[in-house]
C-alpha positions in Angstrom: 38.7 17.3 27.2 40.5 15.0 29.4 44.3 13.8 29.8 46.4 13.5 26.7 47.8 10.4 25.9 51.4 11.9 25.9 51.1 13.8 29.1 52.3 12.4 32.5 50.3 12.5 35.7 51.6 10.8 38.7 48.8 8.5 40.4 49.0 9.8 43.6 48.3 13.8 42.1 44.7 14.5 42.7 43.0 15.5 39.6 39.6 17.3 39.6 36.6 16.6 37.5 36.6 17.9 33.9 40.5 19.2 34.3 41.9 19.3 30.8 45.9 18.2 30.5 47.8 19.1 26.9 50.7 17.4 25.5 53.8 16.8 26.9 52.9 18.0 30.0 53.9 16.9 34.0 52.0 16.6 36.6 54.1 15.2 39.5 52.7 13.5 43.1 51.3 15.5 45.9 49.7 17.9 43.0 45.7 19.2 43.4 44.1 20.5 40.2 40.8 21.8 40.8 37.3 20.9 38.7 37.4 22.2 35.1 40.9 23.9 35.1 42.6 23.9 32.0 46.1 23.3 31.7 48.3 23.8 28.2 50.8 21.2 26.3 54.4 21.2 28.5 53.6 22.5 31.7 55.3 21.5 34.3 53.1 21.2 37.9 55.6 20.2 40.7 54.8 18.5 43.6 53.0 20.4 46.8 51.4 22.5 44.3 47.5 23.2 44.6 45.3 24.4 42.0 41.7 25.4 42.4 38.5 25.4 39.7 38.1 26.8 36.9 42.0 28.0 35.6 43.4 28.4 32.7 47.3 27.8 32.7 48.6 28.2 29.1 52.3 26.5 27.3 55.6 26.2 29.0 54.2 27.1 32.0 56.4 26.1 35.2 54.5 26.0 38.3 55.4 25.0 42.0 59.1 24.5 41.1 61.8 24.7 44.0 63.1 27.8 45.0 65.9 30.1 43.1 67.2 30.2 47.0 70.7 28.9 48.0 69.3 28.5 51.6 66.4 25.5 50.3 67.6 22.3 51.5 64.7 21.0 50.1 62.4 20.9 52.7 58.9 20.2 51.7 57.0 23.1 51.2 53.6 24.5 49.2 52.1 26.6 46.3 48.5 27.3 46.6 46.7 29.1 43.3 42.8 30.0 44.3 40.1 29.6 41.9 39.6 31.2 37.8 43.1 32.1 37.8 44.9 32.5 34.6 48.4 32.2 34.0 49.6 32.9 30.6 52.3 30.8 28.6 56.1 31.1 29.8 55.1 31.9 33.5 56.9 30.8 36.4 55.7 30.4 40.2 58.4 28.9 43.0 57.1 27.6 46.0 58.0 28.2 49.9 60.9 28.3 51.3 61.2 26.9 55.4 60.6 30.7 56.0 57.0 30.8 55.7 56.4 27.6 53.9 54.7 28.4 51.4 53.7 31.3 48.1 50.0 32.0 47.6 48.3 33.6 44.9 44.9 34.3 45.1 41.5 34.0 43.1 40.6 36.1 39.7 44.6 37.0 38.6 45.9 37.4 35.7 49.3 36.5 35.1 50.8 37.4 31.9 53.3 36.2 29.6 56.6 35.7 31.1 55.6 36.8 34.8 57.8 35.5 37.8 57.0 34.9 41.2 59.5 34.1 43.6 59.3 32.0 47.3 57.5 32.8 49.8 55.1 35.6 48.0 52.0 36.0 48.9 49.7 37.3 45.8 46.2 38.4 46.6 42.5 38.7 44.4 42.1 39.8 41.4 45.7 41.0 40.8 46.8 41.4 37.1 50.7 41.1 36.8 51.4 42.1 33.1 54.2 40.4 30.6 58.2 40.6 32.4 56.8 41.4 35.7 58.9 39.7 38.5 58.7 39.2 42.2 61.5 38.8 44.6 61.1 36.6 47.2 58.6 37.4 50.7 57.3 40.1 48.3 53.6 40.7 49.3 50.7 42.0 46.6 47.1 43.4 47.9 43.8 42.4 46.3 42.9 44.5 43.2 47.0 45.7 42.6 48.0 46.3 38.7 51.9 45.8 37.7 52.5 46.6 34.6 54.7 45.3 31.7 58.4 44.9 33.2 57.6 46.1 37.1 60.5 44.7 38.7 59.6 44.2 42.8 62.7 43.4 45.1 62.4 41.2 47.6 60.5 41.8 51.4 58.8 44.8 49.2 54.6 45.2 50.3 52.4 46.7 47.7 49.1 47.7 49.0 45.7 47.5 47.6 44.4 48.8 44.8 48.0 50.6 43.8 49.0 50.8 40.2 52.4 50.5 38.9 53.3 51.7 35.6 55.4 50.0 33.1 58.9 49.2 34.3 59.0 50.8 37.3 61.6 49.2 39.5 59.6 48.6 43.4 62.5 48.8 46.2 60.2 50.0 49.0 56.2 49.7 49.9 53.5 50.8 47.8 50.9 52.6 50.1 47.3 51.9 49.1 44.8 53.6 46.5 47.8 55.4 44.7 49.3 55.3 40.8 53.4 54.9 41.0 55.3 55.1 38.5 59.4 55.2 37.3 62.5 53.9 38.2 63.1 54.1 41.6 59.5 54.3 41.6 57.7 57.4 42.9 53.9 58.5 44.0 52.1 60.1 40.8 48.7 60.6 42.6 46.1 57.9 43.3 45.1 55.5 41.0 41.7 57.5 39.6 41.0 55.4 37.1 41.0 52.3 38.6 39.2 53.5 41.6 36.2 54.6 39.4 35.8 51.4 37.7 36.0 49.7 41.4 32.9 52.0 42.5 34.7 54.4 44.7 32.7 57.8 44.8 34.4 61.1 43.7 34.1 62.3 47.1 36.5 59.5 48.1 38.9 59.7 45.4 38.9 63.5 46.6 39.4 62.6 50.1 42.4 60.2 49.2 43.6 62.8 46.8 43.8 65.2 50.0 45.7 62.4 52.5 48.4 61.5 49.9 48.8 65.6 49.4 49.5 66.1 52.5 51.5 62.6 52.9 53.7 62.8 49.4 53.6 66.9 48.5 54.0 68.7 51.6 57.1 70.9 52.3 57.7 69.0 56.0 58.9 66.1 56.6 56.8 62.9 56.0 56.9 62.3 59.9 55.0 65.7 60.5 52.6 64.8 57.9 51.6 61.4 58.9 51.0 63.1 62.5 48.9 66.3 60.5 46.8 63.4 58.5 45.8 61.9 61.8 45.0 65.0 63.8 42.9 66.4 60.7 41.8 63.5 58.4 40.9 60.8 61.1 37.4 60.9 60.3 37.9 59.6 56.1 36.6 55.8 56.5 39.8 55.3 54.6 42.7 57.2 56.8 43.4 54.2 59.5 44.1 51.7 56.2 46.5 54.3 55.3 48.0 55.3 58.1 48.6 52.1 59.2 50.4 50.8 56.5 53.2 53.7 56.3 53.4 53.2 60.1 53.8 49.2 60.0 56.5 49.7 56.8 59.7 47.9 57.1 61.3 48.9 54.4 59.9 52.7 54.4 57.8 54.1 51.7 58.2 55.0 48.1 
């Protein structure tokens, strides 16, 4: 436990109690580690950069470094990790850019080997981002999402909660909620059933949501007469307005 002797930590980063620091790792000013985090031998934790309790960040790790943007002129900005997040060996978060000032990711992830996540993301709870995944910039991940292994996600893309993408699937538009996507361009392959299970949702909801993205995804007309037809005749499902509202709020249309 404790700092090694060959590590650097700035005085003025704030380190919490019990934090572990390997060797040959850089901890800069302005950096928060929370209580009982873990971090591995060279890591590199830049400066704006906070860190709650109870992670584990493993080797080679770079976290909080400036942008891959040619617009930062480095203005100061944030990275904010919640608490029992892990972040494999290899991994690298940037912070904000002046557009929203900051990336988040959330409590309970799981980062895998080799993961990136670019400016200004915002990464919810208990996300799992497997090994090659990257993130564009602004790109925006829902609590309880799954990317797998090589999930490439362009920039300003929204995945929704609970989604699952399968391996290497390349993300260019939004990810409605509940469903499993897979391929590259990606493409709706029903709703994530397995994952729903295991999260406690009945079979008479996985039904119901089997029924909406029917309708949405499989029907002959357009998606505009579908997204009216799911409103008229599926407004009751406790589930429908989640939906609806997030095809209807989509920038960058839907998958």
């Amino acid at each position: 436990m404790g700092v090694h002797s060959t590590a650097i930590v700035d005085p003025n980063a704030k380190i919490g109690d019990d934090v572990t620091i390997g060797p040959f790792s850089v901890i800069e000013a302005g950096v928060s580690i929370g209580d009982r985090t873990t971090v591995g031998n060279n890591v590199t934790i830049s400066s704006g950069t906070y860190i709650g309790r109870d992670c584990k960040i493993f080797h080679s790790a770079s976290i909080g470094a400036i942008p891959q943007d040619l617009k930062y002129n480095n203005e100061e900005t944030l990275l904010y990790i919640g608490d029992r997040t892990v972040i494999r060996e290899f991994v690298s978060i940037n912070k904000g850019t002046s557009a929203s000032g900051k990336t988040e990711i959330g409590s309970d992830c799981l980062l895998m080997a080799s993961v990136h996540v670019a400016h200004d993301c915002v990464v919810g709870n208990n996300v799992i981002m497997s090994n090659l995944t990257t993130l564009g910039g602004h790109v925006n991940i829902d609590d309880w999402v799954i990317l797998s292994g090589g999930v490439l996600v362009h920039q300003f893309c929204n995945i929704s909660k609970h989604a699952f993408i399968g391996a290497g699937a390349l993300v260019t538009q939004d990810v409605p909620p509940f469903i499993l996507a897979a391929g590259s361009p990606v493409e709706y392959s029903g709703i994530n059933s397995v994952g729903l299970k295991r999260r406690g949702f009945s079979i008479d909801d996985r039904k119901e949501l089997k029924n909406i993205y029917k309708m949405y995804f499989r029907s002959k007309n357009n998606r505009k007469e579908n997204l009216s037809k799911i409103k008229k005749e599926l407004a009751p499902f406790k589930y429908t307005n989640l939906i609806v509202d997030f095809i209807e709020n989509s920038e960058r249309g839907i998958i």
